[in-house]
Residue frames as a rotation matrix with the C-alpha (Angstrom) as fourth column:
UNK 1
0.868 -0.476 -0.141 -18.73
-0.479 -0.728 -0.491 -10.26
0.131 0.493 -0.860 -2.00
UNK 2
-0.216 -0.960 -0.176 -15.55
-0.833 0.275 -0.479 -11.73
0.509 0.043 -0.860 -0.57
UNK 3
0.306 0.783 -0.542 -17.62
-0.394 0.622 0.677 -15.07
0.867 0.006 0.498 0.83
UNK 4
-0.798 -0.439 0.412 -17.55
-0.467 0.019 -0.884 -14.75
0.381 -0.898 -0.220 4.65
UNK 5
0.364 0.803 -0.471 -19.11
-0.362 0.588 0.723 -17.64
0.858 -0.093 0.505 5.91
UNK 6
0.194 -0.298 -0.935 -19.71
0.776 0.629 -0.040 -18.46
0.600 -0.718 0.353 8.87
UNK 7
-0.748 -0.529 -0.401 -19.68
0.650 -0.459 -0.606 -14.95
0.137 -0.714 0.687 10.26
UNK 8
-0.044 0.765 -0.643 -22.07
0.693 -0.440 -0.571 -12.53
-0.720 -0.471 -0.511 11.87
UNK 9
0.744 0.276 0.608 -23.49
0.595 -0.688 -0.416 -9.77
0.304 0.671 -0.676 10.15
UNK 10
0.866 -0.219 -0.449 -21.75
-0.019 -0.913 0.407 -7.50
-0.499 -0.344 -0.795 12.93
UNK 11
0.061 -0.957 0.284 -18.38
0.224 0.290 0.930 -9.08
-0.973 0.007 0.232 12.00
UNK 12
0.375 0.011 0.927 -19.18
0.912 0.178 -0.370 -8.89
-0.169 0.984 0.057 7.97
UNK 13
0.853 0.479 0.204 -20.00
0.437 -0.872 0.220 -5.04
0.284 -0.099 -0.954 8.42
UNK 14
0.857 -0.489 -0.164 -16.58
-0.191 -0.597 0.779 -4.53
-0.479 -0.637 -0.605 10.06
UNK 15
-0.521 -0.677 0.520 -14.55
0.528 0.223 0.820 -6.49
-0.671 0.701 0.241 7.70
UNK 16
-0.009 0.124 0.992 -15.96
0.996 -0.092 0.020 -4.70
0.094 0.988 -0.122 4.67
UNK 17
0.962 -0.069 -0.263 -15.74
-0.009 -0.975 0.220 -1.43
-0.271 -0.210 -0.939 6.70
UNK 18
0.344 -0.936 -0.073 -12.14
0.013 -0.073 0.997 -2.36
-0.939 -0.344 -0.013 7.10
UNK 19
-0.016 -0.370 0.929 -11.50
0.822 0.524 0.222 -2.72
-0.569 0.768 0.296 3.31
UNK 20
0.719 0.602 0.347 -13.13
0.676 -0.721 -0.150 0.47
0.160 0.342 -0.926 2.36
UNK 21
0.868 -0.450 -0.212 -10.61
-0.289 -0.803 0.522 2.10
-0.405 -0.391 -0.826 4.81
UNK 22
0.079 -0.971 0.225 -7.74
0.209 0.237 0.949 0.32
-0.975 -0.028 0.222 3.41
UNK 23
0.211 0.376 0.902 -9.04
0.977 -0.047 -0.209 0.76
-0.036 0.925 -0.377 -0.35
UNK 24
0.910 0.148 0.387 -8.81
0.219 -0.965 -0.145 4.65
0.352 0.217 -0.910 0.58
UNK 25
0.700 -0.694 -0.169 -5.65
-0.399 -0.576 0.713 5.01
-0.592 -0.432 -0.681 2.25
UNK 26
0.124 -0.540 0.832 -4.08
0.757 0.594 0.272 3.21
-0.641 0.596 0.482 -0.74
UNK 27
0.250 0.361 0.899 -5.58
0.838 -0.546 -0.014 5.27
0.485 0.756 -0.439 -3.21
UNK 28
0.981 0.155 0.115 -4.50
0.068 -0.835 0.546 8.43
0.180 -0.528 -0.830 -1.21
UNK 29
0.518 -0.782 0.348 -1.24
-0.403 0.136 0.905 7.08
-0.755 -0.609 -0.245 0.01
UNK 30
0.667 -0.636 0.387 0.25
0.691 0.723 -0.004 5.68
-0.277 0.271 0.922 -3.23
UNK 31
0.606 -0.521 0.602 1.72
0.289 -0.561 -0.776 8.57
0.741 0.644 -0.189 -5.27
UNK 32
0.805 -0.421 0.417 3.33
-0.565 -0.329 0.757 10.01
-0.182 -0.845 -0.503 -1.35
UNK 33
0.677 -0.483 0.555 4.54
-0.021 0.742 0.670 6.59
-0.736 -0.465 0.492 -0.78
UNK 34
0.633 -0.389 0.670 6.58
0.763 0.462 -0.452 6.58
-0.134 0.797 0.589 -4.24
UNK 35
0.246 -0.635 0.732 8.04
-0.224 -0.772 -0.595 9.98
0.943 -0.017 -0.332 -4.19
UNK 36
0.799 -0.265 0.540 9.56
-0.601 -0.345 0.721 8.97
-0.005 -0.901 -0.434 -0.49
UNK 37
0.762 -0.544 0.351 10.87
0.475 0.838 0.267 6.18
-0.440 -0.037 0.897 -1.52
UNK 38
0.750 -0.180 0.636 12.28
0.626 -0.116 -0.771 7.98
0.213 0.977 0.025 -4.20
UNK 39
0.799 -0.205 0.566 13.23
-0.339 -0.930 0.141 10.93
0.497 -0.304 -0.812 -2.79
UNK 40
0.679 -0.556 0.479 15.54
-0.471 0.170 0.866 8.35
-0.563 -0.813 -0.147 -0.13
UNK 41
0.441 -0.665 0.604 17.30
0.777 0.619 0.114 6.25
-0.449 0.419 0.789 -3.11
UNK 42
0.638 -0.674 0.371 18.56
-0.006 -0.487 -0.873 9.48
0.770 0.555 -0.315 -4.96
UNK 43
0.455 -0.760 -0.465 21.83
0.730 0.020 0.683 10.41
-0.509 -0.650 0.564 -4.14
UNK 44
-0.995 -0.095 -0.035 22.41
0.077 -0.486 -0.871 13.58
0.066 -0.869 0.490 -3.42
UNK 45
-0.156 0.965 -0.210 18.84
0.980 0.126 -0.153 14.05
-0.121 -0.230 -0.966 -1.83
UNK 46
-0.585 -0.054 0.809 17.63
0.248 -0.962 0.115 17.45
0.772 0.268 0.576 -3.38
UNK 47
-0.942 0.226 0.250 15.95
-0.290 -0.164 -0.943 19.47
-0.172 -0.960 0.220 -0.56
UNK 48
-0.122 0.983 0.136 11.82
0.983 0.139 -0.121 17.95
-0.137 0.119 -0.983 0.04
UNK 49
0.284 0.732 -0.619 10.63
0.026 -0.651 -0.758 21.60
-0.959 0.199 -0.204 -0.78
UNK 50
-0.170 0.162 -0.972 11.48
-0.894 -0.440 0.083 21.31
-0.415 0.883 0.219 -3.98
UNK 51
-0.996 -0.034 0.085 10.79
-0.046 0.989 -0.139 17.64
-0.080 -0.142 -0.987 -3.79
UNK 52
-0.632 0.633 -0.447 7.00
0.423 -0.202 -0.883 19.21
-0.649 -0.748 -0.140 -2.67
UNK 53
0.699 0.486 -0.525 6.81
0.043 -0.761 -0.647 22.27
-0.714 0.430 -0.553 -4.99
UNK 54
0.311 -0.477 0.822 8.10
0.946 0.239 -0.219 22.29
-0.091 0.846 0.526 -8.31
UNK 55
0.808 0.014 0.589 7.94
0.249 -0.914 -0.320 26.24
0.534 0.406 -0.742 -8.43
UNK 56
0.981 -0.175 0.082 10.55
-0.157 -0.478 0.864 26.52
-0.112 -0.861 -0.497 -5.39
């Protein structure tokens, strides 16, 4: 897959674990990560609950 040569199996297994986890906490963590950013460059910073919840 990402040609690790030259490494154990145990070692493969843990790098390709590790990708998985980083592969999800992207995918989980992008849309947050953009509305914070956001949320810090506006100016005036509306309050984060309505930042959160549209209905509030």
């Amino acid at each position: 897959m990402f040609g690790f040569v030259g490494l154990s199996e145990d070692n493969k297994e843990r790098i390709s674990k590790a990708i998985e986890v980083a592969k999800t906490v992207v995918h989980y963590g992008w849309i947050p990560t953009i509305l914070v950013v956001a949320w810090r460059a506006s100016n005036p910073r509306p309050p984060i609950m309505r930042l959160i919840s549209p209905l509030a």
